[in-house]
LUMGU-394299 format. One record per residue: residue number from 1; residue in one letter; x, y, z of N, C-alpha, C in turn. Coordinates in Angstrom, 3 decimals, padded with zeros to 6 digits. Example, Ala and Ser with C-alpha at 12.3 -4.5 7.8 and 13.67 -1.06 7.14 Angstrom:
// LUMGU-394299
<pt><seq>1</seq><type>a</type><n_X>013.190</n_X><n_Y>-005.690</n_Y><n_Z>007.800</n_Z><ca_X>012.300</ca_X><ca_Y>-004.500</ca_Y><ca_Z>007.800</ca_Z><c_X>013.200</c_X><c_Y>-003.300</c_Y><c_Z>007.800</c_Z></pt>
<pt><seq>2</seq><type>s</type><n_X>012.850</n_X><n_Y>-002.250</n_Y><n_Z>007.080</n_Z><ca_X>013.670</ca_X><ca_Y>-001.060</ca_Y><ca_Z>007.140</ca_Z><c_X>012.900</c_X><c_Y>000.030</c_Y><c_Z>007.870</c_Z></pt>
// end
This chain:
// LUMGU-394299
<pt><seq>1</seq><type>x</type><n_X>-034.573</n_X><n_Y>043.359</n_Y><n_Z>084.882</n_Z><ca_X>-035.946</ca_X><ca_Y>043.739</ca_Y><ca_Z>085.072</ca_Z><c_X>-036.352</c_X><c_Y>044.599</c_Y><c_Z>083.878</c_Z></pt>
<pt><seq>2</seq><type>x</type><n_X>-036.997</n_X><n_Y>044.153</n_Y><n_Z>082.742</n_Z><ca_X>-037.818</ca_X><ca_Y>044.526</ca_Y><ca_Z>081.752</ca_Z><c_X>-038.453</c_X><c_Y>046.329</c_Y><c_Z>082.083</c_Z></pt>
<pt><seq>3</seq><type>x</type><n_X>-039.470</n_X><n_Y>045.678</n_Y><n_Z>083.052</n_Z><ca_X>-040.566</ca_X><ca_Y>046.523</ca_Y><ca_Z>083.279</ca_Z><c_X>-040.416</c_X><c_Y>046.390</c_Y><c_Z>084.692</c_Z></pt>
<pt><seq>4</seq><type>x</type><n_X>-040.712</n_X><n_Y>047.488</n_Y><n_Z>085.613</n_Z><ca_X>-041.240</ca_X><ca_Y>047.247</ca_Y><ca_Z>086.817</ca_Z><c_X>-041.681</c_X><c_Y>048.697</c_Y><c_Z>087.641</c_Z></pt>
<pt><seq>5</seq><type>x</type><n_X>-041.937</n_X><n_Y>048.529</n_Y><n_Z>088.809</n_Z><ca_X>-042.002</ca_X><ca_Y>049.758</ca_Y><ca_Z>089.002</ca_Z><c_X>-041.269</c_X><c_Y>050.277</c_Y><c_Z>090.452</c_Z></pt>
<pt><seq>6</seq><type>x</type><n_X>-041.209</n_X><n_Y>051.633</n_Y><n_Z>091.082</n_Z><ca_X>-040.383</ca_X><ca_Y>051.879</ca_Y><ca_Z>092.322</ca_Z><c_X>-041.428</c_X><c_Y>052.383</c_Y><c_Z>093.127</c_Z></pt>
<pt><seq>7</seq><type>x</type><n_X>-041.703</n_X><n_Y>052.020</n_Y><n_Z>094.498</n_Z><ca_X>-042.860</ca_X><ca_Y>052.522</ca_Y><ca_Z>095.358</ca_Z><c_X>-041.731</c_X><c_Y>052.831</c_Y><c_Z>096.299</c_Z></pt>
<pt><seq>8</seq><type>x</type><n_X>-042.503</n_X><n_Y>053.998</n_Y><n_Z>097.274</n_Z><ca_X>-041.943</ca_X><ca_Y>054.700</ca_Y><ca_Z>097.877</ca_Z><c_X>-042.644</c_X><c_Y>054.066</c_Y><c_Z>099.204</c_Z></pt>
<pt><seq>9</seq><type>x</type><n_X>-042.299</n_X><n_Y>053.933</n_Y><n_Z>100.422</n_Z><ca_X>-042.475</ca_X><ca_Y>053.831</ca_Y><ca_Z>101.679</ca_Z><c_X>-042.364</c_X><c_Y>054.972</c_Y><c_Z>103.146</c_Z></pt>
<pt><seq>10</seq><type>x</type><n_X>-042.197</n_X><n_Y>055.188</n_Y><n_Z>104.171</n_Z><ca_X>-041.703</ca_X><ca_Y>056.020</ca_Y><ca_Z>104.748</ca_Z><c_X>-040.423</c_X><c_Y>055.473</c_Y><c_Z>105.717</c_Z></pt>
<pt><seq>11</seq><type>x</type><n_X>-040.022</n_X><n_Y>054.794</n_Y><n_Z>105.486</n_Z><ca_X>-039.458</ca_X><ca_Y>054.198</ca_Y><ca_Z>106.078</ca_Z><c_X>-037.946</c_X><c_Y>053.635</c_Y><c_Z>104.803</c_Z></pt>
<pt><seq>12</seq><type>x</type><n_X>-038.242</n_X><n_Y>052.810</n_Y><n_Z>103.798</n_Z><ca_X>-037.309</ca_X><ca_Y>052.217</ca_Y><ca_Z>102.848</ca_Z><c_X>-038.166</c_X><c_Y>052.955</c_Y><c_Z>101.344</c_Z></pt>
<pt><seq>13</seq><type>x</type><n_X>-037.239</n_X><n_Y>052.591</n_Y><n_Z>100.438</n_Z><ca_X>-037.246</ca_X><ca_Y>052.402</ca_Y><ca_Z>099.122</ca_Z><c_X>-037.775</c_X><c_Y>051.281</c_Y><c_Z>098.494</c_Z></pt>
<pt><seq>14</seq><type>x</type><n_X>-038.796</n_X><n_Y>050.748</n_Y><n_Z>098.099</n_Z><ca_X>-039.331</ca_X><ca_Y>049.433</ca_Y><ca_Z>097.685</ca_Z><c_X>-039.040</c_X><c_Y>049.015</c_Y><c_Z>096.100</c_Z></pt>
<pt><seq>15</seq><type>x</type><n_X>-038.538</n_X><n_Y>048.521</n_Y><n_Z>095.461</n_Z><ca_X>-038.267</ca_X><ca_Y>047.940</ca_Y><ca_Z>094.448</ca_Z><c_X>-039.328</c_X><c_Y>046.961</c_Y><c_Z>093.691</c_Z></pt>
<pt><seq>16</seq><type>x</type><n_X>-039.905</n_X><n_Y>047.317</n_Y><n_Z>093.132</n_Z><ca_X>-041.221</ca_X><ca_Y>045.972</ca_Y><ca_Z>092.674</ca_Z><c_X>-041.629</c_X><c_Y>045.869</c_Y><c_Z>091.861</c_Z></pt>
<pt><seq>17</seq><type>x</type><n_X>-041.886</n_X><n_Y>044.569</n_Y><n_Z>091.191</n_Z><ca_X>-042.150</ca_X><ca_Y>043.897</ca_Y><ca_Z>089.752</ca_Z><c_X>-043.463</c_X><c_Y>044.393</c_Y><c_Z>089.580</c_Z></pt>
<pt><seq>18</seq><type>x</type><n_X>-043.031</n_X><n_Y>044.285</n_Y><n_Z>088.503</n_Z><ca_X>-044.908</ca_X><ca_Y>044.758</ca_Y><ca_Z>088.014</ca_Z><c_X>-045.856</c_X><c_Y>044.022</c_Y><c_Z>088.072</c_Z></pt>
<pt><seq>19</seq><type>x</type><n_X>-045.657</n_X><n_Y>042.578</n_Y><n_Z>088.229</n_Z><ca_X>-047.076</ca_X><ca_Y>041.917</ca_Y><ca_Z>088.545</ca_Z><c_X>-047.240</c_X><c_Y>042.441</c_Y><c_Z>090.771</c_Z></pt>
<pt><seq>20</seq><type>x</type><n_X>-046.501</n_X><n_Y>043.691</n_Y><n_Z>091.090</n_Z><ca_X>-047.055</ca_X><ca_Y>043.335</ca_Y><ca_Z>092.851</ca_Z><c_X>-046.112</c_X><c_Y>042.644</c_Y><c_Z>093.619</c_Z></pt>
<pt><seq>21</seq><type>x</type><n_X>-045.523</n_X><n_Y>042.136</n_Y><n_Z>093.191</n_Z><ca_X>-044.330</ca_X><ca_Y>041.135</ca_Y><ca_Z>094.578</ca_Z><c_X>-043.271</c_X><c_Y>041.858</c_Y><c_Z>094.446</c_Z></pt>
<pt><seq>22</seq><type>x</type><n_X>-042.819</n_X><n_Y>042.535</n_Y><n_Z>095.664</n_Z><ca_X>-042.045</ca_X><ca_Y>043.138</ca_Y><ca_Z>096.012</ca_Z><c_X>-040.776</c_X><c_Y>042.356</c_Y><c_Z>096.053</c_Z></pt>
<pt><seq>23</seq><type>x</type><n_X>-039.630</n_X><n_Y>042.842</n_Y><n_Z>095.504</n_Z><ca_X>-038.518</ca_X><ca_Y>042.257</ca_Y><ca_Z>094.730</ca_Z><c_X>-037.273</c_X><c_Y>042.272</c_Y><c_Z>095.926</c_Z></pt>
<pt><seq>24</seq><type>x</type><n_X>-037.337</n_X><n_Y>043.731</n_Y><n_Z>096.520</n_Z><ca_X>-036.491</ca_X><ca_Y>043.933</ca_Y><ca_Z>097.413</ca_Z><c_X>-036.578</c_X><c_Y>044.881</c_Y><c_Z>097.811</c_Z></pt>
<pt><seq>25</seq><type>x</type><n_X>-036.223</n_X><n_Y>046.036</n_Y><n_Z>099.340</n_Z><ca_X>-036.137</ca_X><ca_Y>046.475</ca_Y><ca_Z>099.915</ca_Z><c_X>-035.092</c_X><c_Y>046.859</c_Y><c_Z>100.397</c_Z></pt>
<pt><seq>26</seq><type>x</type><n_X>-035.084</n_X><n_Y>048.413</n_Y><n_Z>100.097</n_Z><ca_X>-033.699</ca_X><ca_Y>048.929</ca_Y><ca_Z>100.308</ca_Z><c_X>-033.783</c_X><c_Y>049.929</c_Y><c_Z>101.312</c_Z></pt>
<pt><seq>27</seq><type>x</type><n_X>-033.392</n_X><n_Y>049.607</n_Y><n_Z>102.404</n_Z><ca_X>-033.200</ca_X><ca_Y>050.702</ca_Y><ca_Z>103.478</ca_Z><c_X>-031.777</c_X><c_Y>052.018</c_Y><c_Z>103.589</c_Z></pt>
<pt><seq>28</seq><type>x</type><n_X>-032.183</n_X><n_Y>052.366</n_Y><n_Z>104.373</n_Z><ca_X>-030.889</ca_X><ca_Y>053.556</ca_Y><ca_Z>104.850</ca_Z><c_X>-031.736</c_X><c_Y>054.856</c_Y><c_Z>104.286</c_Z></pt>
<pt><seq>29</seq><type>x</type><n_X>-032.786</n_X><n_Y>055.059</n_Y><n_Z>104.103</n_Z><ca_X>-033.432</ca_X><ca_Y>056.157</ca_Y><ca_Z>103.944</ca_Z><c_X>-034.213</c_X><c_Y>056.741</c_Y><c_Z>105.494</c_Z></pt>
<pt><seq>30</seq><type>x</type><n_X>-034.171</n_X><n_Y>057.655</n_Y><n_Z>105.604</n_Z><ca_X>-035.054</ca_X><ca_Y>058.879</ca_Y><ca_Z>106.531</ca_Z><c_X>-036.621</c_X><c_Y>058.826</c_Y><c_Z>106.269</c_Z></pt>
<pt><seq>31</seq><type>x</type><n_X>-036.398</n_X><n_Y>059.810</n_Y><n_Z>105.112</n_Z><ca_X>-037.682</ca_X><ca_Y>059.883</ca_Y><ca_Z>104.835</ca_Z><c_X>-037.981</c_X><c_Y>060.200</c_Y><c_Z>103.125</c_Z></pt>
<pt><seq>32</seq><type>x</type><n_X>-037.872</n_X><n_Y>058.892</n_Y><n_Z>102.167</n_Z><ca_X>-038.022</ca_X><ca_Y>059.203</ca_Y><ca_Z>101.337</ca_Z><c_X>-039.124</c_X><c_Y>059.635</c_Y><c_Z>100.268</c_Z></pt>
<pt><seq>33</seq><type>x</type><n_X>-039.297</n_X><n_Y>060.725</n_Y><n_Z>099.674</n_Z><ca_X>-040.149</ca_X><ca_Y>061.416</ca_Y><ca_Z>099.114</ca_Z><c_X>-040.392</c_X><c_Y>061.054</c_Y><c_Z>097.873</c_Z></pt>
<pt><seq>34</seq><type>x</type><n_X>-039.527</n_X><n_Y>061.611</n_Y><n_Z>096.894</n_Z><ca_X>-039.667</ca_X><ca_Y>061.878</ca_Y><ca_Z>095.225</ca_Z><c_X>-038.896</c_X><c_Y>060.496</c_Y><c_Z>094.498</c_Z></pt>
<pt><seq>35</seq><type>x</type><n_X>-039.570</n_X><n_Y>059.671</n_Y><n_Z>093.389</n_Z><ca_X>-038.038</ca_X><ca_Y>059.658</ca_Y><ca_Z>093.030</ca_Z><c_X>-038.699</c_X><c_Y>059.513</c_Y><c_Z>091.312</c_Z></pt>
<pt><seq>36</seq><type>x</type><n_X>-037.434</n_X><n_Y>059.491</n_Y><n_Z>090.854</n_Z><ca_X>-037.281</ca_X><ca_Y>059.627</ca_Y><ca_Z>089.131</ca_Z><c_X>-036.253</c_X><c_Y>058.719</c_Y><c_Z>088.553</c_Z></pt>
<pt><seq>37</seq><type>x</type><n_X>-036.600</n_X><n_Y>058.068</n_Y><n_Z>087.499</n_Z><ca_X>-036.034</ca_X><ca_Y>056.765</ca_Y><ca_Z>086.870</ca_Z><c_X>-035.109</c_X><c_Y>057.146</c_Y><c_Z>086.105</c_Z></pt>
<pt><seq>38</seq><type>x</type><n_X>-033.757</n_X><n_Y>056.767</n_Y><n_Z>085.474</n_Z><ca_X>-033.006</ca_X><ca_Y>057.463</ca_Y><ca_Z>084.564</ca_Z><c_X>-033.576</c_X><c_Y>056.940</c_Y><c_Z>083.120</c_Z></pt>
<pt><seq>39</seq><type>x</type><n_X>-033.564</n_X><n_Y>057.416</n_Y><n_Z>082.160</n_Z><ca_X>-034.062</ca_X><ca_Y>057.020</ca_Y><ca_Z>080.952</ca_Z><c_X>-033.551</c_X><c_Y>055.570</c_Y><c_Z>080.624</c_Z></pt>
<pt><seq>40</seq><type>x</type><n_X>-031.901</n_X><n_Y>055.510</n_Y><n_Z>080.811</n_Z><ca_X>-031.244</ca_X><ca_Y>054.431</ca_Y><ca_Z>080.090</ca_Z><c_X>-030.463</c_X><c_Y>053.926</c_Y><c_Z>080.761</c_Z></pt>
<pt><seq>41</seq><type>x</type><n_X>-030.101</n_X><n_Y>054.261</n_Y><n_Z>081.597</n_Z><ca_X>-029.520</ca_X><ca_Y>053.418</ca_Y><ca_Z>082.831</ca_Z><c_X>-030.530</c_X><c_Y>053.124</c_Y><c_Z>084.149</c_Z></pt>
<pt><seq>42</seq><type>x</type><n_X>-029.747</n_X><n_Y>051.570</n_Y><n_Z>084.570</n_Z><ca_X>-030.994</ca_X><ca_Y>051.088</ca_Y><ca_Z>085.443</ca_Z><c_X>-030.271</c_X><c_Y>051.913</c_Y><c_Z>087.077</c_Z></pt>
<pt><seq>43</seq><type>x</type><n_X>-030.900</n_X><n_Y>053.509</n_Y><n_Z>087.234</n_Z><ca_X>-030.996</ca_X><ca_Y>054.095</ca_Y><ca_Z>088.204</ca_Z><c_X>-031.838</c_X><c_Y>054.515</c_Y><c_Z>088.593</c_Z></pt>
<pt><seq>44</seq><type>x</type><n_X>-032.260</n_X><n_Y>054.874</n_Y><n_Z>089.685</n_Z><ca_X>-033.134</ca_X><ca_Y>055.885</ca_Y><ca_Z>090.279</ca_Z><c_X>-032.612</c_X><c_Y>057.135</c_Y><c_Z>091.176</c_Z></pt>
<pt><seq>45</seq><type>x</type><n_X>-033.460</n_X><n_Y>058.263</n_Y><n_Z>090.722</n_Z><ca_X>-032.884</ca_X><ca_Y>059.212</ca_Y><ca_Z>092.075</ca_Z><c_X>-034.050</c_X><c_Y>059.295</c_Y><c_Z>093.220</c_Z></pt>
<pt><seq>46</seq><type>x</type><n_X>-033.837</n_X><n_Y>059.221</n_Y><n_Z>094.398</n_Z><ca_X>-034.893</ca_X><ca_Y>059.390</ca_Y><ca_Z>095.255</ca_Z><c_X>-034.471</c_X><c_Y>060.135</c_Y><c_Z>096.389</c_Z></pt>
<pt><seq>47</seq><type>x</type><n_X>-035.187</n_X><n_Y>061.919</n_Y><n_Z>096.441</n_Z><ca_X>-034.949</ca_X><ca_Y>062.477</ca_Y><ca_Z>097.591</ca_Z><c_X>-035.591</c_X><c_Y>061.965</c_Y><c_Z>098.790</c_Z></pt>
<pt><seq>48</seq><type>x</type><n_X>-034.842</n_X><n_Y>062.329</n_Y><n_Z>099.970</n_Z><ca_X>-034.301</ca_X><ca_Y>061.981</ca_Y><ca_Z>101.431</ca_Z><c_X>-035.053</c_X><c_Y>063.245</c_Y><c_Z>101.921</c_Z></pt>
<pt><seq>49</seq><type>x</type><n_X>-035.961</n_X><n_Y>063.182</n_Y><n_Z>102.717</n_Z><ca_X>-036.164</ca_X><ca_Y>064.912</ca_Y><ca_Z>102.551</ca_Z><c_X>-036.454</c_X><c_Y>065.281</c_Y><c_Z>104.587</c_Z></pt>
<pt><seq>50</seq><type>x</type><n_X>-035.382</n_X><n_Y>064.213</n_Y><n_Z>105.323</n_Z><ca_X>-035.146</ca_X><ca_Y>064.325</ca_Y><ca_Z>106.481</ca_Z><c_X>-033.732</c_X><c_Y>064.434</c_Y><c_Z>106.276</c_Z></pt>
<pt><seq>51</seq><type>x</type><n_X>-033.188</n_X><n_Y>063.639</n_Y><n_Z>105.040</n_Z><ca_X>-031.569</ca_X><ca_Y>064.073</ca_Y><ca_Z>105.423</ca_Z><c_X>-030.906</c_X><c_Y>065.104</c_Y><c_Z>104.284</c_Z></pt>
<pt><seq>52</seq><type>x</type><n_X>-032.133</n_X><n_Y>065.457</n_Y><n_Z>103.477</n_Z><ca_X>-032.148</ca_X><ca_Y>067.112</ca_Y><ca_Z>102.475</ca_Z><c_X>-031.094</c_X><c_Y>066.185</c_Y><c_Z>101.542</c_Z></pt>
<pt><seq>53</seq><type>x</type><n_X>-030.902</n_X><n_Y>065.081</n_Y><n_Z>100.900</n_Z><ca_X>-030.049</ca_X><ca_Y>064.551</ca_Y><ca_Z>100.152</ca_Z><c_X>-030.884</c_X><c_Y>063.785</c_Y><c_Z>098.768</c_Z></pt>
<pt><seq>54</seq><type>x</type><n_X>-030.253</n_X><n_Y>063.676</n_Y><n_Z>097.486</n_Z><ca_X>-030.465</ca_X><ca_Y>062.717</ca_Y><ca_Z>096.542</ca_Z><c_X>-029.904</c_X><c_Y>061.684</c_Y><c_Z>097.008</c_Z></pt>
<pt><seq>55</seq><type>x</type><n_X>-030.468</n_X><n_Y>060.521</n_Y><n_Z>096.554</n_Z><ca_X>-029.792</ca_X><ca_Y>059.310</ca_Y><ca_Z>097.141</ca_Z><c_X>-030.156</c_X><c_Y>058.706</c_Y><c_Z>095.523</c_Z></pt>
<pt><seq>56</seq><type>x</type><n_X>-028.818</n_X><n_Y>057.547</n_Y><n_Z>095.022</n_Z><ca_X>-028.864</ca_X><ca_Y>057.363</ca_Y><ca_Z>094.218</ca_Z><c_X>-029.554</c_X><c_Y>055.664</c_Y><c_Z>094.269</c_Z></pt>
<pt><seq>57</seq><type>x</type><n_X>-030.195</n_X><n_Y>054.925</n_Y><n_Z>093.939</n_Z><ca_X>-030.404</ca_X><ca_Y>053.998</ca_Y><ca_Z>093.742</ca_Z><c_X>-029.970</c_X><c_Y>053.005</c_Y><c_Z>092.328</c_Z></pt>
<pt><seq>58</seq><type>x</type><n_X>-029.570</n_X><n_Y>051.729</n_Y><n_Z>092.714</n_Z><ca_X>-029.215</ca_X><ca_Y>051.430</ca_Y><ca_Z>091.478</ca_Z><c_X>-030.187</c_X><c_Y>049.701</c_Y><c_Z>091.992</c_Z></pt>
<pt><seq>59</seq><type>x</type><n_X>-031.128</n_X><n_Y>049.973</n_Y><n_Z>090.520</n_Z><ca_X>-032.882</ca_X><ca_Y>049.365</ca_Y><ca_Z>090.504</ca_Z><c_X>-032.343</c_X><c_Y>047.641</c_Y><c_Z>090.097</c_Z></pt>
<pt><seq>60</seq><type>x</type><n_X>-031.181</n_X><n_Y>047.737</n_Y><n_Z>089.492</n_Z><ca_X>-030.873</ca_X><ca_Y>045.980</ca_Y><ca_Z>089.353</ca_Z><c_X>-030.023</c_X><c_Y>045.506</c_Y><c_Z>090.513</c_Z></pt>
<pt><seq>61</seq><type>x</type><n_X>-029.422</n_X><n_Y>046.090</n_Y><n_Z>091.208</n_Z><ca_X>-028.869</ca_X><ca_Y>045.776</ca_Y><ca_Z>092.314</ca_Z><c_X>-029.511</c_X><c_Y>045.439</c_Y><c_Z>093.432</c_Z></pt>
<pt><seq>62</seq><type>x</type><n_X>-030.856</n_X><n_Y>046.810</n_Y><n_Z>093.667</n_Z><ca_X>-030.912</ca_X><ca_Y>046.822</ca_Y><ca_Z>094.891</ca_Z><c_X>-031.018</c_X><c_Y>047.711</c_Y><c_Z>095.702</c_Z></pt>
<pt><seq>63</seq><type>x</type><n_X>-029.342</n_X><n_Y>047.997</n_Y><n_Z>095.796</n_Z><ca_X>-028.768</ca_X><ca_Y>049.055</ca_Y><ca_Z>096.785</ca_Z><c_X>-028.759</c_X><c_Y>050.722</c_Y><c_Z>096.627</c_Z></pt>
<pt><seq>64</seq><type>x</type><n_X>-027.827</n_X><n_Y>051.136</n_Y><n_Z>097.429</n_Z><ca_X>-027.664</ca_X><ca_Y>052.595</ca_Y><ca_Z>097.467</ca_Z><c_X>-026.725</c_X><c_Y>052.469</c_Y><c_Z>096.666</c_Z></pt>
<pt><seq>65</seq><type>x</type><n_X>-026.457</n_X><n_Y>052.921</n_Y><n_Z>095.526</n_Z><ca_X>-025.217</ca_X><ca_Y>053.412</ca_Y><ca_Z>094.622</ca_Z><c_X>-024.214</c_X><c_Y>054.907</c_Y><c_Z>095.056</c_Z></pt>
<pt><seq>66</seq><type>x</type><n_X>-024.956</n_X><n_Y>055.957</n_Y><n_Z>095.438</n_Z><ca_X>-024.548</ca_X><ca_Y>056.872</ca_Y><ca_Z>096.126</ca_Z><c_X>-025.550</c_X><c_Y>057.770</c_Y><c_Z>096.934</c_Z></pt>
<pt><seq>67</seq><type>x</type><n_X>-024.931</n_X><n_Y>058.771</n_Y><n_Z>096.935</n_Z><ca_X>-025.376</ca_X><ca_Y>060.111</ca_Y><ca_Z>098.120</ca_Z><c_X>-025.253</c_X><c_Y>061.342</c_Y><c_Z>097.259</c_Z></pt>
// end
């Protein structure tokens, strides 16, 4: 993924291309709040701010990478 962008939900983590079509959907979040892109690796951090945790996202996968 070139370009894209990360939308936040209250419920999941949304993953989505930049033309709008949502790519994938990553659950196991509470209630996620913030998140921030890593410069050069394809990560994201996105606080949890029902379970007071960073949760790591990894944006070509998908998934939860860590906690």
């Amino acid at each position: 993924m070139a370009a894209g962008a990360l939308s936040l939900s209250p419920q999941a983590a949304l993953v989505a291309e930049t033309l709008g079509r949502v790519r994938a959907e990553v659950e196991g979040f509470k209630a996620p709040r913030y998140a921030a892109v890593h410069p050069g690796l394809p990560y994201a951090y996105v606080t949890d701010s029902a379970s007071e945790e960073v949760v790591v996202l990894d944006v070509y996968g998908a998934r939860i990478a860590g906690r």
